[in-house]
N, C-alpha and C positions, 0 to 999 in steps of 0.2 A: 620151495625150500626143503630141504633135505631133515631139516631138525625144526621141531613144533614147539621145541619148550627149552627155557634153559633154569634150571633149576642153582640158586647160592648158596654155597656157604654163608656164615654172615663175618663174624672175626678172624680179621686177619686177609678176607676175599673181597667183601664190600667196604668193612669201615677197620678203622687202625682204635681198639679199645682195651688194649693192652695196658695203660695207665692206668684205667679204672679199674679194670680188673686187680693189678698188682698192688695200688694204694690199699682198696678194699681187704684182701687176702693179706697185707702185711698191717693193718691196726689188727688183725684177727689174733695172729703171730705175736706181735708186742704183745696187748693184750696178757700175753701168757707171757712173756719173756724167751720168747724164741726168735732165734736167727730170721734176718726177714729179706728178700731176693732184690735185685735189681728185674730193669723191664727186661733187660735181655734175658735174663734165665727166665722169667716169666711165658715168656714166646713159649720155649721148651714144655713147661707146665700145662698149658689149655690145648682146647681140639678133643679131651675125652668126656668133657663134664666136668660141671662143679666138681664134684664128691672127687674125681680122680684127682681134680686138682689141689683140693683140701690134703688128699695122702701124698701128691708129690710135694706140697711144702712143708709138710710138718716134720720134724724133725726124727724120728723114728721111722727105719726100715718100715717096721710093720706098725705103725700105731693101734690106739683101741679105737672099738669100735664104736665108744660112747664120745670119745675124743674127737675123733672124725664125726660123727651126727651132731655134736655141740657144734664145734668150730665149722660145718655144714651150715646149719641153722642161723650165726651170726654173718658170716659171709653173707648170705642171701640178703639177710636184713642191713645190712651197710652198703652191697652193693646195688639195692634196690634203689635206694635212697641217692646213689652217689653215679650210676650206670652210666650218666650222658653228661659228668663235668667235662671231660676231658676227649672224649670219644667223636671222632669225627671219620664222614667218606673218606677213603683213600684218594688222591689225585686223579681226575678222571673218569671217576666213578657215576657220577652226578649227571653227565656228561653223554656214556655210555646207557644206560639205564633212560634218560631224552631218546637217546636212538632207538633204544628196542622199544617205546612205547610206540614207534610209528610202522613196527611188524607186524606182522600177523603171528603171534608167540606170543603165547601163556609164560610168564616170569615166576618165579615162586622164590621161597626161602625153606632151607631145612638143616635147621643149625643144633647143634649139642649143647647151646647154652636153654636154661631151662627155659620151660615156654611162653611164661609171663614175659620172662625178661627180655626174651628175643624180640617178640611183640612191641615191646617199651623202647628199648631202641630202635627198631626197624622204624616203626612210627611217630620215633621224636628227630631223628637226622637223615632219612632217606622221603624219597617222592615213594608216594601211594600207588607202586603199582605191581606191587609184589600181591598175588593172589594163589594159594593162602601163602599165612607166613607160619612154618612151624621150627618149634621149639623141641626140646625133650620134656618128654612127661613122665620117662618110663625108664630106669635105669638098664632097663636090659632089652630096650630099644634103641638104643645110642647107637650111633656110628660106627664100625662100620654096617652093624646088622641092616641090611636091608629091608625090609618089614617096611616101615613107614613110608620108604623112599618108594617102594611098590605101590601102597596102596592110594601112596598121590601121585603116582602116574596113573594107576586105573580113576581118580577122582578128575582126572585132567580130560581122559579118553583119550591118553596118547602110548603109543608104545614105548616101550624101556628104548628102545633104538635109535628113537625120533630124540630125545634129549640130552641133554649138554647139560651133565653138573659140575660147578667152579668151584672151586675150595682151593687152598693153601698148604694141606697137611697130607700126611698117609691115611691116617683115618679118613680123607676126603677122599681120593685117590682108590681105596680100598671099596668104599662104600658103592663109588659109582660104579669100579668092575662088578661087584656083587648081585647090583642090581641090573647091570646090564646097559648102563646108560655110558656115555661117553665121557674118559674122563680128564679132564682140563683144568689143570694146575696153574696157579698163579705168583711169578716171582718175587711180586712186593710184600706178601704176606709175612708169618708169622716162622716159618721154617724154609729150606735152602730146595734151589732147584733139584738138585741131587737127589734128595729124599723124595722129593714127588716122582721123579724118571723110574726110582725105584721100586716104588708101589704103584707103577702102572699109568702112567699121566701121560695121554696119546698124545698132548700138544701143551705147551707151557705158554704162557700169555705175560709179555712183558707191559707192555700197559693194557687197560680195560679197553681202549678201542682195538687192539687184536682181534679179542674175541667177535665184531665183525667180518672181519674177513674171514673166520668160520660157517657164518651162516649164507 
């Protein structure tokens, strides 16, 4: 096999948690008495972090910065609590993920939601076979910076070359060329095929069994 490892997004690539996300973010919004989004603008909002997400819904170009670390802080705490009502695999998903456990391929996760949480979901709706599963811990490691994404290829002892990262977004798309690894956009996600061809997405995957015929 040409490719050793295939590295996830998580939202938007493996699981559809845009509801939760959005309920969460919009009690934050009331709350205060601010405008609060539908799931489809919500799609638009995630992919860079919490914190980024907090400043694209609040209602100020620029908000403050005590504004944003509050309404940060109770997000986190609501959507800890609420992460997996509504949040399920995408179709298919379940499915593919059976398949690649019967390869010779290291599976992993490395998502921009923070790293508790990714954890928490990864391990309450998916099979155990993502090794490791990472999250953000570091605001200025996020996506697309490549940093992390390197040093769990060297944790893997596979070459940036050998793998296959799937994501949804630009910042996916971005992250893989960065790092060197292969990048592979997914149509059912969170943002439009367009935008992936855009930032670089060598091959778009309309259902999760696709990505077989890759390897």
């Amino acid at each position: 096999m040409k490719y050793k490892a295939v590295i996830f997004d998580l939202d938007g690539t493996l699981v559809n948690s845009i509801r939760d996300i959005a309920d969460a973010m919009n009690k934050v919004l009331k709350a205060r008495n601010y405008n609060t989004y539908t799931y489809e603008v919500y799609k638009t909002f995630v992919g860079s972090g919490l914190k980024k997400l907090v400043i694209r819904a609040l209602p100020s170009e620029h908000p403050k910065a005590e504004d944003v670390e509050a309404c940060v802080v109770e997000m986190m705490q609501i959507y800890a609590d609420n992460c997996t009502n509504k949040t399920a695999p995408y179709d298919g998903v379940i499915d593919l993920l059976e398949e690649l456990k019967k390869l010779p391929l290291k599976v992993s996760i490395l998502s921009n939601k923070e790293d508790s949480l990714t954890k928490k979901v990864a391990s309450a709706v998916l099979p155990n076979i993502f090794a490791p599963v990472l999250g953000l811990k570091e605001e200025a490691l996020k996506k697309p910076n490549p940093k992390v994404a390197l040093q769990l290829s060297e944790g893997l002892g596979i070459n940036p070359e050998e793998i296959i990262y799937v994501g949804d977004s630009d910042v996916d798309m971005q992250l893989a060329k960065n790092a060197g690894f292969l990048p592979v956009g997914v149509s059912w996600g969170f943002r439009s095929k367009e935008e992936l061809i855009k930032n670089g997405a060598a091959r778009i995957l309309n259902t999760p069994s696709d990505l077989l015929t890759l390897l």
